[in-house]
C-alpha positions as CSV (number, residue, x, y, z in Angstrom):
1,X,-168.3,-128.2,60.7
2,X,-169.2,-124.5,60.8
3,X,-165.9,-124.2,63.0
4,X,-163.6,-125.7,60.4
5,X,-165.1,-123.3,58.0
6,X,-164.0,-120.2,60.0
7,X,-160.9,-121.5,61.1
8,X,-160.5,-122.0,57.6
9,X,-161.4,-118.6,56.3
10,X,-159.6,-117.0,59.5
11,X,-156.2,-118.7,57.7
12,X,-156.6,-118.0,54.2
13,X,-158.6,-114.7,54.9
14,X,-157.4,-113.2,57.9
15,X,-153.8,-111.9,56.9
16,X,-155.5,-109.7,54.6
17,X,-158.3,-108.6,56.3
18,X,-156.2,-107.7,59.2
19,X,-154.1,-105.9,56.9
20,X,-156.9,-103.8,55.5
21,X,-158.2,-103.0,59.5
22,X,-154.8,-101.7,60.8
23,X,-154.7,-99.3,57.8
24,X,-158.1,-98.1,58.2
25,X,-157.7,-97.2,61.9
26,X,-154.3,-95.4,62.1
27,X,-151.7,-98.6,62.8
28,X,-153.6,-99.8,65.6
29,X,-152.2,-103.6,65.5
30,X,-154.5,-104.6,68.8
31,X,-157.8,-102.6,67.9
32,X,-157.4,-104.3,64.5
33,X,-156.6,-107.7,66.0
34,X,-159.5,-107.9,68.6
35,X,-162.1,-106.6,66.3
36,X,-161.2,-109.3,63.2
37,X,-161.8,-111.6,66.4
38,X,-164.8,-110.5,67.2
39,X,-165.9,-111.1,63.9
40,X,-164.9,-113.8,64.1
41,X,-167.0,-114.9,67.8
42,X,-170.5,-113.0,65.8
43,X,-169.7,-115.7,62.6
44,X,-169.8,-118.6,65.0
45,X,-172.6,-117.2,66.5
46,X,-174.9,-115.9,63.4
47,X,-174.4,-118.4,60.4
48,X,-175.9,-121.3,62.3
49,X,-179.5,-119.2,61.8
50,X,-178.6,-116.9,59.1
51,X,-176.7,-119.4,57.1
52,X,-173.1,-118.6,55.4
53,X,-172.9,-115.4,53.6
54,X,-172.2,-115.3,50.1
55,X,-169.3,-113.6,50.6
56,X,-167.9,-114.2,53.9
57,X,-164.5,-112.7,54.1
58,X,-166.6,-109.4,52.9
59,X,-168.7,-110.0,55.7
60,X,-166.1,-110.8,58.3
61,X,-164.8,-107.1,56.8
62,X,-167.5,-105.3,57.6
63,X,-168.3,-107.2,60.4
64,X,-164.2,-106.2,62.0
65,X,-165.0,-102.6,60.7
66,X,-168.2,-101.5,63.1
67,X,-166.6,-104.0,66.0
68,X,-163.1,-101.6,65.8
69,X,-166.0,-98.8,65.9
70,X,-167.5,-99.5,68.5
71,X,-164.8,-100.3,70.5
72,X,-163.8,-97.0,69.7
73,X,-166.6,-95.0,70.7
74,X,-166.1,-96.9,74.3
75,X,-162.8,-96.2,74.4
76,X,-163.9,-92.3,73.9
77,X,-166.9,-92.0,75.3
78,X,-166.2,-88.9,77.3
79,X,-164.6,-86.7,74.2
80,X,-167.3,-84.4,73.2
81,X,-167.5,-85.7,69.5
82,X,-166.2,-88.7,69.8
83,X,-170.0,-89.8,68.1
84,X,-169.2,-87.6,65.1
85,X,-165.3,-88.4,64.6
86,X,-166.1,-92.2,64.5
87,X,-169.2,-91.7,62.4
88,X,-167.2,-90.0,60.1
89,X,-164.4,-92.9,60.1
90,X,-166.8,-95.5,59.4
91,X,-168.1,-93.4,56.5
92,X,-165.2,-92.3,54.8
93,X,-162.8,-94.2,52.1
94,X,-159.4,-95.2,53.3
95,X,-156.8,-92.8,53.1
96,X,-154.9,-91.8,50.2
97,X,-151.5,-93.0,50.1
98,X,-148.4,-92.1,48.2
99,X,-147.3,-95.4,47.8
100,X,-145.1,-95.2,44.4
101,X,-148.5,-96.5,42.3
102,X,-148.8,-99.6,44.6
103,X,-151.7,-99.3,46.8
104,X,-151.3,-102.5,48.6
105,X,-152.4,-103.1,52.4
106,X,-150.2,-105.7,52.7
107,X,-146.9,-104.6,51.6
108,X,-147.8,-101.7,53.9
109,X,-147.5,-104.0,56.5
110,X,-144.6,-105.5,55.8
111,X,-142.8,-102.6,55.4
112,X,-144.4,-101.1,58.6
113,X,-143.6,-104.7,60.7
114,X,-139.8,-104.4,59.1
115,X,-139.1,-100.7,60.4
116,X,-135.5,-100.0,61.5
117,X,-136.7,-98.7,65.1
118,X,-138.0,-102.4,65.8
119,X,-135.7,-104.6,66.8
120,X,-134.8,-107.8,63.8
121,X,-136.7,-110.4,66.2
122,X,-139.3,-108.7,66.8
123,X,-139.7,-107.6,62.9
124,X,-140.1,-111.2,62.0
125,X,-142.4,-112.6,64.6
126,X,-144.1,-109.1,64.1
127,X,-144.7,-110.1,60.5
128,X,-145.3,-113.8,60.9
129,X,-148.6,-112.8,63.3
130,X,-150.1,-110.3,60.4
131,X,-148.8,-111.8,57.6
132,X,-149.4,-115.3,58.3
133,X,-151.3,-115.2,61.2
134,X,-149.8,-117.3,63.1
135,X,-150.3,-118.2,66.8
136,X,-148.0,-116.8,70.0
137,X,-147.4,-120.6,70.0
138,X,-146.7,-121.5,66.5
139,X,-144.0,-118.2,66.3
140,X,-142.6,-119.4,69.3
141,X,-141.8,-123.2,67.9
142,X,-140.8,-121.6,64.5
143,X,-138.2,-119.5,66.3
144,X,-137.6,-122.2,68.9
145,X,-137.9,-120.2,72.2
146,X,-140.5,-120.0,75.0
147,X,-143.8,-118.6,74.2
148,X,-143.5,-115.9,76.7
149,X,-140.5,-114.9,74.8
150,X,-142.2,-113.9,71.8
151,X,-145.4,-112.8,73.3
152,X,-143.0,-110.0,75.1
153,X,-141.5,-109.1,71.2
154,X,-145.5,-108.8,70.1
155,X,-146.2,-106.5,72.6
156,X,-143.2,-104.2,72.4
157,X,-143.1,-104.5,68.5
158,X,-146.6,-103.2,68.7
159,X,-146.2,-100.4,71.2
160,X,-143.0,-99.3,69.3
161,X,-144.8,-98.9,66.4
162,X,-147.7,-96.8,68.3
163,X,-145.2,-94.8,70.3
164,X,-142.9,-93.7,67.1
165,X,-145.8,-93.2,65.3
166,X,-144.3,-95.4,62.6
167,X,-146.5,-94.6,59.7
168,X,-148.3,-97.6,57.2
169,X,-146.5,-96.6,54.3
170,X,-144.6,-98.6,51.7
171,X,-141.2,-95.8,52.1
172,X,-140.2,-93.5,49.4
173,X,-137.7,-95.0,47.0
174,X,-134.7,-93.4,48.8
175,X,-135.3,-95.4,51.9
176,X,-136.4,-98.6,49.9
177,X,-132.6,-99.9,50.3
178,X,-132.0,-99.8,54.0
179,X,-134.8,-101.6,54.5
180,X,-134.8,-104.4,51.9
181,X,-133.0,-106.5,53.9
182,X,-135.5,-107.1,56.4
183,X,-138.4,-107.2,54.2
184,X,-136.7,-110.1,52.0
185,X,-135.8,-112.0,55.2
186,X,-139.8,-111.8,56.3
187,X,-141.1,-112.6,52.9
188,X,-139.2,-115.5,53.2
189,X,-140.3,-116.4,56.5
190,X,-143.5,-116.2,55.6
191,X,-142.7,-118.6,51.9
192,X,-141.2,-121.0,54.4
193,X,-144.0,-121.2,56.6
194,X,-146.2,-122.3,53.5
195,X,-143.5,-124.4,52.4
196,X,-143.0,-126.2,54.6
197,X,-145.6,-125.7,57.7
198,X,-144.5,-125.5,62.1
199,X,-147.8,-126.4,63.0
200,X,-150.9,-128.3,61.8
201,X,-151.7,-131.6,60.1
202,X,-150.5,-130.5,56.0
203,X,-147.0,-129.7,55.4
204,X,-147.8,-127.0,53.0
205,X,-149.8,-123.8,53.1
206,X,-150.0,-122.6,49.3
207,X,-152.0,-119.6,50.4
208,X,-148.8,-118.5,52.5
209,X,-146.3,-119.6,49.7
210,X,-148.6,-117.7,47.2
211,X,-149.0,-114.3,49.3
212,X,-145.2,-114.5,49.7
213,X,-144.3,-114.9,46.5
214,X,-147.2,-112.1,45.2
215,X,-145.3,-109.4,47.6
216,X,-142.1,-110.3,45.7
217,X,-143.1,-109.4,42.7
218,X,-144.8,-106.0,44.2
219,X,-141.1,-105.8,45.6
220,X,-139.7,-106.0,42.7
221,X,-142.0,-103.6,40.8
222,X,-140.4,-101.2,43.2
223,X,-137.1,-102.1,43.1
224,X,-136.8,-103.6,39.1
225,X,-132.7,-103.1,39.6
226,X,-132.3,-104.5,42.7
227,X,-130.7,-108.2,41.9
228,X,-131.7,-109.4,45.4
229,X,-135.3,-108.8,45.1
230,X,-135.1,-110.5,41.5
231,X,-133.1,-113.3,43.7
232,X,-135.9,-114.0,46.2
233,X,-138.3,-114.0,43.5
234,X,-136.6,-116.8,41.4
235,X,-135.8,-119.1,44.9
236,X,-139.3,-118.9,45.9
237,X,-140.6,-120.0,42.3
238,X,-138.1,-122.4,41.5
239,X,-139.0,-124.3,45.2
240,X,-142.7,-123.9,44.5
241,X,-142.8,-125.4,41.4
242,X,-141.9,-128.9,43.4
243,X,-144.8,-128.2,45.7
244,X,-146.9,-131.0,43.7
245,X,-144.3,-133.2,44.2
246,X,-143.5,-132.9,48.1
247,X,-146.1,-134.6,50.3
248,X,-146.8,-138.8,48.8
249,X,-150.4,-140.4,49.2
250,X,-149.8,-141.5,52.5
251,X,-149.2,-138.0,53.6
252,X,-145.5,-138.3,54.4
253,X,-142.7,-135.5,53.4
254,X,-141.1,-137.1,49.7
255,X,-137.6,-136.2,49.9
256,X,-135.7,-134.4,46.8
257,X,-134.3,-136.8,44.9
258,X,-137.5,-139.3,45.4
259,X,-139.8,-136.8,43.8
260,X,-141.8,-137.5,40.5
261,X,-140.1,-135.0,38.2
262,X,-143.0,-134.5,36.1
263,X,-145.5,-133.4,38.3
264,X,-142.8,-129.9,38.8
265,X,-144.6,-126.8,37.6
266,X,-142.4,-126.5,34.7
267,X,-144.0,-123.1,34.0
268,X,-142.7,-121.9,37.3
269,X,-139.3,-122.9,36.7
270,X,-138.8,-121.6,33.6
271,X,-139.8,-118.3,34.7
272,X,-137.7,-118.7,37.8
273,X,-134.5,-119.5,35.8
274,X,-135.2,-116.3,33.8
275,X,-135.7,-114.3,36.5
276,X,-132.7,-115.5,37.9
277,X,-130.5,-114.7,34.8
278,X,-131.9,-111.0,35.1
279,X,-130.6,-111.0,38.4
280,X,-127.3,-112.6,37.8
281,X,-126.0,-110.3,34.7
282,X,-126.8,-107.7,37.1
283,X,-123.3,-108.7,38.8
284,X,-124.1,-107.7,42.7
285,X,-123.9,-111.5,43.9
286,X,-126.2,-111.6,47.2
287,X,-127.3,-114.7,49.4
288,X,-130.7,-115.0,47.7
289,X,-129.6,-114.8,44.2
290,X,-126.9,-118.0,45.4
291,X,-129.9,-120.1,47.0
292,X,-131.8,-119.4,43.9
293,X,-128.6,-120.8,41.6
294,X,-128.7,-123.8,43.8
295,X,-132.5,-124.7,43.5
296,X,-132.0,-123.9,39.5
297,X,-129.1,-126.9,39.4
298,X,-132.0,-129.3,40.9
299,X,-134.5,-128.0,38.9
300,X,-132.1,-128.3,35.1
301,X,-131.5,-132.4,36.1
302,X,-133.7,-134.8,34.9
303,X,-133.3,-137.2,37.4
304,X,-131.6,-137.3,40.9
305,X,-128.4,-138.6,39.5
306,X,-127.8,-136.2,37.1
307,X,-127.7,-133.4,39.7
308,X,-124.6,-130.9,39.7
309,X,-123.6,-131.9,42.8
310,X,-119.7,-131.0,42.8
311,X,-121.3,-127.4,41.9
312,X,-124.3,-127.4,44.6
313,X,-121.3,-127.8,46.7
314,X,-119.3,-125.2,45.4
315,X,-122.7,-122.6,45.5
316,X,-123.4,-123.8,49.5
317,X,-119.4,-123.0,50.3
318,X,-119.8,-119.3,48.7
319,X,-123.3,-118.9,50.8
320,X,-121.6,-119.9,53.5
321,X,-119.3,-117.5,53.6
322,X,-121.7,-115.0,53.0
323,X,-123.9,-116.1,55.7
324,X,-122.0,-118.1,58.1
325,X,-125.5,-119.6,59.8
326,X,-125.3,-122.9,61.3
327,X,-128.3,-124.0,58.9
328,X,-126.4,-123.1,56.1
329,X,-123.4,-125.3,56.9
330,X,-126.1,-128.3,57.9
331,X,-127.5,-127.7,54.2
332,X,-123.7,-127.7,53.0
333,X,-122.8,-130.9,54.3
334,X,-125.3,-132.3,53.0
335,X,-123.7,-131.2,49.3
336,X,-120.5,-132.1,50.7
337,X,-121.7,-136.3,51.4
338,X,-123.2,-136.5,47.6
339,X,-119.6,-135.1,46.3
340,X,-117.4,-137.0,49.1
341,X,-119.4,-139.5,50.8
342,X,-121.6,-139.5,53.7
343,X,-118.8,-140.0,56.6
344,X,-117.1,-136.6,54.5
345,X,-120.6,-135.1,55.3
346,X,-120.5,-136.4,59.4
347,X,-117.6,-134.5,59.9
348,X,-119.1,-131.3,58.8
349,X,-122.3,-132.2,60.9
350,X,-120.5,-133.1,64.0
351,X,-119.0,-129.6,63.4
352,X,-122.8,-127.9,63.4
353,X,-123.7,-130.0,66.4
354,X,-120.5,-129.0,68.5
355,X,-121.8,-125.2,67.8
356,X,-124.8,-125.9,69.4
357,X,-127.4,-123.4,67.6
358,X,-129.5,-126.3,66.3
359,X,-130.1,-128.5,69.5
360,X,-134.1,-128.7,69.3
361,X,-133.9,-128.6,65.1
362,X,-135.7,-131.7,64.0
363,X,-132.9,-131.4,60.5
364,X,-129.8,-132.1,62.4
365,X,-130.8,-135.5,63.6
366,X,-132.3,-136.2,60.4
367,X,-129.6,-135.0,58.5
368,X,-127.2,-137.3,61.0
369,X,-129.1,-140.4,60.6
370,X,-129.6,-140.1,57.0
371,X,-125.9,-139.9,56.5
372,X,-125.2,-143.0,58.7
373,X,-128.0,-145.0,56.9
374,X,-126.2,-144.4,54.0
375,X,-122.7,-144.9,55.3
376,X,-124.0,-148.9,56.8
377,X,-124.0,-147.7,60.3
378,X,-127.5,-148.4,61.1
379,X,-127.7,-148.6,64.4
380,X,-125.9,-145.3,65.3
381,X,-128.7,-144.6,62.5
382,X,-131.5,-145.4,64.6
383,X,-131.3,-143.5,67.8
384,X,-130.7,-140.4,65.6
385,X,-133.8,-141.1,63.6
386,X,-135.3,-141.4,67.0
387,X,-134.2,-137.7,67.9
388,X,-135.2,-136.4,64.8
389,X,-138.8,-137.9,65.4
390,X,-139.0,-136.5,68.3
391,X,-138.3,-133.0,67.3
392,X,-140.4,-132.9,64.4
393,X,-143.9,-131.0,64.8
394,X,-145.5,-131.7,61.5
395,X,-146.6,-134.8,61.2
396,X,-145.5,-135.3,57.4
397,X,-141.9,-135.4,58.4
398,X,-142.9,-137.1,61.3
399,X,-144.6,-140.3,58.7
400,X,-141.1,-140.1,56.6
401,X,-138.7,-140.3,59.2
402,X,-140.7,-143.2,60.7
403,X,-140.6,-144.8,57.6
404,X,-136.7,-144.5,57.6
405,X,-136.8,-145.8,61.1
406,X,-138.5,-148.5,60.5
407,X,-136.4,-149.5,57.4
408,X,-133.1,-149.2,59.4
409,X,-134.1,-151.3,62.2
410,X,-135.9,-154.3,58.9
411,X,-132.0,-154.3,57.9
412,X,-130.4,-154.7,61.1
């Protein structure tokens, strides 16, 4: 029991306390790290005598504070006052930063994980550990390559940031720009990640989609005419306002057009759609700003039927173009089948799977057998249903496509 409780405080807690640590001692992503874990080991090992704090995450703070101390003081034992430099560091407030009125650990962070001297992949695995906090593992399946793969991006993200001195600063408004790309796409990672989960038993992590969509709006305090940071803002509302609506009572992924329409946050999507607007009459179209026009079509129709199809179609085709991804195109055929018909939407996915880039993504199969469910070919449908099973990880996807399994192979 106790375990669950830390596990669960290490999840919803940790991003942030890990966040406060690495600005307190100088950047120090490891020091930071292995000190919130050894608060972690002394909770496990106290609150079965002492019983649970009342404030535990304050605790686990001060707890991660004297343990990066002390590791510290081993670490410089032999400097003549190492005693009174570390006493002094334990004593003092954090430093004052010039952060343009936004003293925020976190979007210190991610602006520090998204610097231009670390390479894009390791940027976003970078920021899925602190941000998310996320496993070696978990990062690994999310980015679908071997663990030691992204175990070697940790480790030379980390010393890249400790050799170039990169300092934990949100940058000053002239270099906001060049690096707004980068912290969008993380932000996003890390909305996706609550969205729709890699790892564990519940499809959704609301803390994750929250904190994601909280930096946004920190972002766009920053940047209040930049249409793309308006964009991201508006996507990640608009999709969270469904979030009610995603997972049924026997735990299993409800597609789109099955949801209960009431149960949207219709607060959320209002604001999203005016957020959006702001963005749009700005006139710089951007990738963000398209995806948010495309969840504001689902979220205007009333029902599944009345969706603007023929124009989801024609937002995916202009995204495409923009960003010519291979999970772009998968989503655009999608659009594509409800305009044309489903065997219109195989030939685009038989053009995704030819590419290759999405061999081990659960989606394609899915996407496959969904299409030949609906075009009457349901035993083609079934292996690919199969696939898709097989690929998934979370076990909410995993309960609907084996619910559309087992409803192919009833009809056959």
């Amino acid at each position: 029991m106790l375990g669950r409780i830390v596990d669960e405080l290490a999840r919803r807690e940790g991003p942030r306390i890990l966040a406060g640590l690495i600005g307190r001692f100088g950047g120090d992503f490891d020091l930071a790290e292995d000190a919130l874990q050894d608060a972690y080991e002394r909770a496990l090992a106290s609150w079965p005598s002492t019983g649970i704090p009342e404030r535990p995450a304050a605790w686990l703070t001060t707890v991660a504070q004297r343990a990066a101390i002390d590791r510290l003081r081993r670490l410089n034992r032999n400097a003549d006052n190492s005693d009174e430099v570390l006493e002094q560091i334990a004593a003092e407030q954090p430093e004052a930063r010039d952060d343009g009125g936004l003293p925020d650990d976190r979007l210190r962070l991610l602006f520090t994980c998204c610097h231009p001297a670390i390479a894009a992949p390791a940027q976003m695995a970078l920021a899925l550990r602190t941000l998310c906090g996320l496993s070696t593992r978990e990062i690994s399946r999310a980015f679908l390559e071997s663990e030691a793969t992204t175990a070697q991006r940790l480790v030379r993200a980390k010393k890249k940031i400790a050799e170039a001195r990169i300092p934990y600063i949100v940058p000053s408004r002239e270099e906001l720009p060049d690096r707004l790309s980068a912290v969008l796409t993380a932000i996003y990672l890390v909305f996706n990640e609550g969205y729709s989960a890699s790892a564990g038993e519940s499809l959704l992590r609301p803390d994750l989609s929250s904190e994601a969509i909280r930096l946004a709006r920190l972002l766009v305090s920053l940047m209040p005419a930049e249409p793309e940071a308006l964009g991201i803002l508006a996507l990640m509302l608009l999709h969270d306002a469904r979030r009610e609506a995603r997972v049924g009572v026997d735990g299993a992924v409800v597609p789109l057009e099955e949801q209960d329409r009431l149960r949207w946050d219709r607060a959320k999507i209002v604001e999203g759609l005016d957020i959006l607007e702001r963005a749009i009459a700005m006139r710089r179209r951007g990738p963000y700003q398209l995806q948010a026009a495309i969840a504001a079509l689902h979220s205007k129709a009333s029902t599944a039927a009345a969706t603007d199809w023929t124009q989801i179609a024609a937002l995916y085709g202009a995204l495409h173009q923009m960003v010519p991804t291979a999970v772009v195109e998968l989503n655009a055929a999608a659009a594509v089948a409800m305009v044309s018909g489903p065997e219109a939407g195989l030939v685009w996915i038989e053009r995704v799977e030819a590419g290759g880039e999405l061999g081990d993504y659960h989606l394609l199969p899915a996407a496959r057998a969904d299409l030949l469910r609906r075009a009457g070919r349901g035993r083609e449908a079934e292996e690919h249903y199969r696939r898709a099973i097989e690929l998934a990880r979370n076990p909410a996807e995993r309960l609907y496509l084996e619910r559309r399994l087992r409803e192919v192979t009833e009809s056959m």
